[in-house]
Residue frames as qw, qx, qy, qz and C-alpha x, y, z in Angstrom:
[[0.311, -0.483, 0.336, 0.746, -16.11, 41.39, -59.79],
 [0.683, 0.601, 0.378, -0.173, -17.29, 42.84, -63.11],
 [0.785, 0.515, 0.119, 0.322, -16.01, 42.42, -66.58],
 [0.183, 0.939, -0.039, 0.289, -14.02, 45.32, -66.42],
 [0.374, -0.745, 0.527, -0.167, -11.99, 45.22, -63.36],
 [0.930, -0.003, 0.364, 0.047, -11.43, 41.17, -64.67],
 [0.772, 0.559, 0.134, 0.272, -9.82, 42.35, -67.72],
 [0.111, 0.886, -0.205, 0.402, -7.80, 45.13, -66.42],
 [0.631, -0.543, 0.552, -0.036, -6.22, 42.81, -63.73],
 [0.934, 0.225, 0.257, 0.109, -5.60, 40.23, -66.82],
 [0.387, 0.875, -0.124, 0.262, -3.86, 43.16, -68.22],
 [0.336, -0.838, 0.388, -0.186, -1.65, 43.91, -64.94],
 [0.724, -0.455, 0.493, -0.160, -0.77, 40.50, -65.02],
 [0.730, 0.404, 0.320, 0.449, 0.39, 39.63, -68.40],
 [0.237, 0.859, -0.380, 0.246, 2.90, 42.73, -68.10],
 [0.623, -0.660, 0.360, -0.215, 4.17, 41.45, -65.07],
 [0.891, -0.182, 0.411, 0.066, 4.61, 38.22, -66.22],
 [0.676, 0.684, 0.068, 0.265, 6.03, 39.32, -69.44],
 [0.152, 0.644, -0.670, 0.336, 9.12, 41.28, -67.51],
 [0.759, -0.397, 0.475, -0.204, 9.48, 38.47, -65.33],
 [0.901, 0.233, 0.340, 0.133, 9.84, 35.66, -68.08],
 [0.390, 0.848, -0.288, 0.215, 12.59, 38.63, -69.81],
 [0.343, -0.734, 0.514, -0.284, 14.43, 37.37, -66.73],
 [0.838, -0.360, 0.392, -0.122, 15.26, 34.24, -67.03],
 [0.100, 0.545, -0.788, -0.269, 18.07, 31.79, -68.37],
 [0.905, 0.024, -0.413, -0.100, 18.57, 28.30, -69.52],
 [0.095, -0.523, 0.701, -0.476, 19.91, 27.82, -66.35],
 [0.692, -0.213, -0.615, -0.312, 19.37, 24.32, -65.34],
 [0.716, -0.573, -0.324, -0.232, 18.92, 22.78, -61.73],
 [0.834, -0.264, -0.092, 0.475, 22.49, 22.87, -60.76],
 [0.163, -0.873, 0.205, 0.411, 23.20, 26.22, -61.92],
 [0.543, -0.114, 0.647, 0.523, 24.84, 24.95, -65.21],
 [0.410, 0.449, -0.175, -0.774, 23.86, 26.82, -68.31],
 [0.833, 0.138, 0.534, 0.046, 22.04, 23.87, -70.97],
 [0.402, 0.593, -0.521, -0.464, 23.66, 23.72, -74.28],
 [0.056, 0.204, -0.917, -0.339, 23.26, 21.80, -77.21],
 [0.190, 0.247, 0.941, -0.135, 19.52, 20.81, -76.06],
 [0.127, -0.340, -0.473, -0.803, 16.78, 21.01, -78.45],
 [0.336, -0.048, -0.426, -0.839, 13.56, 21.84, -78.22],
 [0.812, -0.020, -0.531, -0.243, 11.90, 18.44, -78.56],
 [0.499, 0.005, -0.744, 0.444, 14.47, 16.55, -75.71],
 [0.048, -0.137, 0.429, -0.892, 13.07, 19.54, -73.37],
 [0.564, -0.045, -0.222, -0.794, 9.82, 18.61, -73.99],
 [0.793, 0.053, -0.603, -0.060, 9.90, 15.03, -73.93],
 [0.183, -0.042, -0.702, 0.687, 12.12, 15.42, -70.32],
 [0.378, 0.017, 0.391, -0.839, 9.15, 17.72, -69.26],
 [0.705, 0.039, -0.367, -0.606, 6.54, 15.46, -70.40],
 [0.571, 0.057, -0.798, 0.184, 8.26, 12.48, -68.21],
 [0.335, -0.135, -0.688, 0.629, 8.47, 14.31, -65.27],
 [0.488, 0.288, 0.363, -0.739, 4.51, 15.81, -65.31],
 [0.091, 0.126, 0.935, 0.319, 2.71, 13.10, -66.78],
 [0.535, -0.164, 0.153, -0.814, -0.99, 14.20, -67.10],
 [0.388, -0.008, 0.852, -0.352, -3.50, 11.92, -65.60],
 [0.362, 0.002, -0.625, -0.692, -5.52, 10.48, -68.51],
 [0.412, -0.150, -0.856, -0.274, -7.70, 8.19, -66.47],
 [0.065, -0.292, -0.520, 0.800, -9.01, 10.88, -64.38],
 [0.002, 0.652, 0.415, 0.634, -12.07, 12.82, -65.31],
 [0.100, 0.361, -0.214, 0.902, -12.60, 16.02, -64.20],
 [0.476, -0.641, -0.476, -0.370, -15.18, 17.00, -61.48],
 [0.229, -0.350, -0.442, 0.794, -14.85, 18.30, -57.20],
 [0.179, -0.851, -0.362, 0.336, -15.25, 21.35, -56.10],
 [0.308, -0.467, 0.390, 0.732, -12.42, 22.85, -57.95],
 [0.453, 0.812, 0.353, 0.102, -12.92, 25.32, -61.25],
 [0.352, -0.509, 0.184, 0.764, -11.60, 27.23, -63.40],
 [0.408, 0.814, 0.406, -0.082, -12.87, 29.92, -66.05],
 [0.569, 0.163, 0.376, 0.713, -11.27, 30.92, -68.93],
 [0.169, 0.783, 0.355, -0.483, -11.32, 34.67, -70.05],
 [0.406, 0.315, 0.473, 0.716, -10.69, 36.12, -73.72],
 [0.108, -0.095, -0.083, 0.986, -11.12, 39.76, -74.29],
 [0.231, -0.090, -0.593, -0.766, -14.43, 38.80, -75.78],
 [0.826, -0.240, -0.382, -0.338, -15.82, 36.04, -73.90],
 [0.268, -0.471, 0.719, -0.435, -15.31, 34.13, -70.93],
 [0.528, 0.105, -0.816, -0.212, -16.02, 30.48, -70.30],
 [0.402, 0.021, 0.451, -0.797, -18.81, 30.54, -67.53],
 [0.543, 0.426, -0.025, -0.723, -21.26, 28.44, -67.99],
 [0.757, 0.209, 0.615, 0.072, -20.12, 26.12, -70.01],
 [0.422, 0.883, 0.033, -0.203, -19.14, 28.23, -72.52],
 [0.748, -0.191, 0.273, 0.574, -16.43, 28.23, -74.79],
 [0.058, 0.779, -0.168, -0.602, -14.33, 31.62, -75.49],
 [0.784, 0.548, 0.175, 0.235, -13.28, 32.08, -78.78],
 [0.330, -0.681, 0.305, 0.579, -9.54, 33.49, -79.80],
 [0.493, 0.850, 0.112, -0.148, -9.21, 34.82, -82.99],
 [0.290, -0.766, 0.401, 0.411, -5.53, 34.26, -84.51],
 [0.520, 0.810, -0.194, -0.192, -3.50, 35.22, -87.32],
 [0.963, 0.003, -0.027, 0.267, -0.50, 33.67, -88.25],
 [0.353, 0.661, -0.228, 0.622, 1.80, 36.24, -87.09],
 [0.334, -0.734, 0.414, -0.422, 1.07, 35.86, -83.59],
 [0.560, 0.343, -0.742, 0.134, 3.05, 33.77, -81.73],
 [0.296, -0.398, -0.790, 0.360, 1.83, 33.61, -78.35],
 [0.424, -0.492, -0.339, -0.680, -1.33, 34.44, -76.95],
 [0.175, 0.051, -0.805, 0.565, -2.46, 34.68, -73.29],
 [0.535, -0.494, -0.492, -0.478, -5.95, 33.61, -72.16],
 [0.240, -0.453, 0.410, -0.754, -6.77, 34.76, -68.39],
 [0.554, -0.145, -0.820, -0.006, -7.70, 32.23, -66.06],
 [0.478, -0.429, 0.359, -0.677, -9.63, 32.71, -62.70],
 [0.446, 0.132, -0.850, 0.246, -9.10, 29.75, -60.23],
 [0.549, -0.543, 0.236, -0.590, -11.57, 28.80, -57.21],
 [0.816, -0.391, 0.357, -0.230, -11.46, 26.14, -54.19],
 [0.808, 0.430, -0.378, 0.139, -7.95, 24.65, -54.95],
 [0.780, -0.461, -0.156, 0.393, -5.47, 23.53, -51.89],
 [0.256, 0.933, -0.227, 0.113, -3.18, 26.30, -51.25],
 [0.596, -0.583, 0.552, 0.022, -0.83, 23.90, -49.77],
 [0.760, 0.086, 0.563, 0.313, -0.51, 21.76, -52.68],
 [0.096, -0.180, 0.544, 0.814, 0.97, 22.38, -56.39],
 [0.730, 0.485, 0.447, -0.178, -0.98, 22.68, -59.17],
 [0.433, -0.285, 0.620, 0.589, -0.29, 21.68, -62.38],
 [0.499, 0.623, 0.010, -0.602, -1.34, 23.25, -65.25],
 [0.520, 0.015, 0.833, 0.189, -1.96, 21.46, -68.47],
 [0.387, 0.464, -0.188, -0.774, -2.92, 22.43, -72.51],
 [0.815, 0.342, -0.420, -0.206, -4.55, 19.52, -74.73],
 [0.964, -0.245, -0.065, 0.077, -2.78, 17.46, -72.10],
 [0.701, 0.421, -0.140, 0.558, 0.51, 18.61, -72.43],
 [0.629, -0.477, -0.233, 0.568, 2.55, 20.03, -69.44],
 [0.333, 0.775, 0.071, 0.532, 2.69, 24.02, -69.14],
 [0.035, -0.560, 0.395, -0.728, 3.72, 25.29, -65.76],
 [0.422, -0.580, -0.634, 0.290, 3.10, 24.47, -61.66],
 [0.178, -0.496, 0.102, -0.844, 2.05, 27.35, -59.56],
 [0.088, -0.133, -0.769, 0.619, 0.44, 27.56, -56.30],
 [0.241, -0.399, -0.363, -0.807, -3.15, 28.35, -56.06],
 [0.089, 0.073, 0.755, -0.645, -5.60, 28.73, -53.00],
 [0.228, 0.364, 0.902, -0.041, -9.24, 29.21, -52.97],
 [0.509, 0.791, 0.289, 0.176, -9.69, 31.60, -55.44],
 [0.269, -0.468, 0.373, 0.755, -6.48, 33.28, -57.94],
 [0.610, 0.766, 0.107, -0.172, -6.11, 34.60, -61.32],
 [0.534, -0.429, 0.512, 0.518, -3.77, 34.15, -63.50],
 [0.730, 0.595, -0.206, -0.267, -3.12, 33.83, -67.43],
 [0.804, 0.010, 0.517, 0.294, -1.74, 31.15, -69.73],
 [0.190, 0.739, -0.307, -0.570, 0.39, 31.13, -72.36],
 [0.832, 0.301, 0.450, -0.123, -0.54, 29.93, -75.80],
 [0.134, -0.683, 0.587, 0.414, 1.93, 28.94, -78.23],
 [0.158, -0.177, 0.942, 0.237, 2.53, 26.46, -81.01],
 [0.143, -0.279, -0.910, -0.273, 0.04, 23.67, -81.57],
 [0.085, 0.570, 0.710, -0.404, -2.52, 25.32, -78.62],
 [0.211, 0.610, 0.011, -0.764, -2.87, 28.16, -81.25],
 [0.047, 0.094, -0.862, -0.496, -4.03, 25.99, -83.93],
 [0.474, -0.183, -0.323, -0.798, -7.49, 26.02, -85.12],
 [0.565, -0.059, -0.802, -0.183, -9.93, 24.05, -83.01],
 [0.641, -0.706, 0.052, -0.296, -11.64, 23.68, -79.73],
 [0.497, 0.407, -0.639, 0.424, -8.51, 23.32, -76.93],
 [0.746, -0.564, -0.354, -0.017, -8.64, 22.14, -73.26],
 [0.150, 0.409, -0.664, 0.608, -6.35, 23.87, -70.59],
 [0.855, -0.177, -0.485, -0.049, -6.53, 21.65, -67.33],
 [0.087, -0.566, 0.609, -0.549, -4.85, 22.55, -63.66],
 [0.669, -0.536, -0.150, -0.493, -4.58, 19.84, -61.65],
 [0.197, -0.713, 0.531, -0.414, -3.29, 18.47, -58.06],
 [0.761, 0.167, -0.621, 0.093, -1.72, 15.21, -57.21],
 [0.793, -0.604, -0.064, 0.043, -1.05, 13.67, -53.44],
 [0.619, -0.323, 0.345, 0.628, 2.96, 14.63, -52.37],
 [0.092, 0.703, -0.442, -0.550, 3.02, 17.27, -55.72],
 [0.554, -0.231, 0.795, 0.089, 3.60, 13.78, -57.06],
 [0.684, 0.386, -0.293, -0.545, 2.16, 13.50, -61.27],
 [0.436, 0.410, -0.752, -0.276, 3.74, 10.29, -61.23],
 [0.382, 0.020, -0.907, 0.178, 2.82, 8.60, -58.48],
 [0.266, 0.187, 0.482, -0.813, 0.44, 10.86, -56.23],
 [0.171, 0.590, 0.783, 0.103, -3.30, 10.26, -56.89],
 [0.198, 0.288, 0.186, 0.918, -5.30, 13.15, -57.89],
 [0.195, -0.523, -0.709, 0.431, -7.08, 15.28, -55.46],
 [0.227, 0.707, 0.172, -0.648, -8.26, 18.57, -57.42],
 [0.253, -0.120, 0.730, 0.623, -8.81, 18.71, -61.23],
 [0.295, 0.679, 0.209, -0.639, -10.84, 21.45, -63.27],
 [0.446, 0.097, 0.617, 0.641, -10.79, 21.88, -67.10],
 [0.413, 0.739, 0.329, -0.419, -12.49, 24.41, -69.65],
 [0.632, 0.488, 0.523, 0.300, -12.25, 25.05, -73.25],
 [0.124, 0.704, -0.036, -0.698, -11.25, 27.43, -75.42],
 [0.764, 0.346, 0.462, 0.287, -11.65, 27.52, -79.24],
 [0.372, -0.474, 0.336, 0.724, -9.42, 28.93, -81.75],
 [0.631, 0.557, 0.506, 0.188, -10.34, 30.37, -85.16],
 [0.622, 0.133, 0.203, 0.745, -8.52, 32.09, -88.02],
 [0.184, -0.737, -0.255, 0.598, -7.90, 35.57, -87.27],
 [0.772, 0.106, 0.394, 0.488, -6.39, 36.43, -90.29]]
């Protein structure tokens, strides 16, 4: 697939996801609206219940390649994003190969829980960068799959990683 038809699907797919995510509530698991919870507590819950695996290193058959409008992380490369301090989130384009389609995956920024999703043996998607991942510096996003779905207790049976670095757009 060349550059072109990569970026222009990145494109289709960060509208998409952008009216999707216009859809949604703080509806929690029961159908109860949350109030009163910050921020932080949400985090901290979501950080319990997708631990990342620190005493894993990466390696299989499973990959995954960052794209930036510039660059693309092939190779061994690391894209570069350019950002100002006015933007607030940024989405870098991911392309996903040889990953169970039967199991979750769990995506992951600098370690830090961002989403599950399904993947098979080969998807695209994009991430979304926010906060700390849009702070200067070389960042890791990370997708990977656990026995039973299971971060806490499943072992890990697919797990990719690539870089991206950040510098001031200003």
């Amino acid at each position: 697939m060349n550059h072109f038809t990569k970026t222009w699907m990145m494109i289709v797919f960060s509208f998409i996801f952008i009216i999707a995510s216009g859809c949604s509530t703080n509806e929690g698991h029961d159908g109860t609206v949350e109030s009163g919870v910050t921020e932080e507590a949400k985090e901290d819950r979501t950080k319990e219940m997708y631990p990342f695996p620190n005493d894993t290193p990466a390696g299989g058959t499973s990959k995954i390649t960052l794209n930036t409008v510039n660059s693309t992380s092939e190779d061994g490369k690391v894209p570069i994003l350019y950002v100002s301090k006015e933007d607030a989130i940024i989405q870098i384009g991911m392309d996903l190969e040889n990953f169970d389609k039967s199991k979750q995956s769990f995506v992951y920024v600098d370690k830090t829980y961002v989403r599950k999703e399904q993947f098979g043996e080969s998807a695209q998607t994009s991430v979304d960068l926010e906060e700390a991942m849009l702070k200067q510096g070389i960042h890791t996003v990370s997708v990977v799959q656990f026995d039973n779905d299971d971060p806490k207790d499943g072992s890990v049976t697919a797990y990719a990683e690539a870089d991206y670095e950040v510098r001031d757009g200003k």
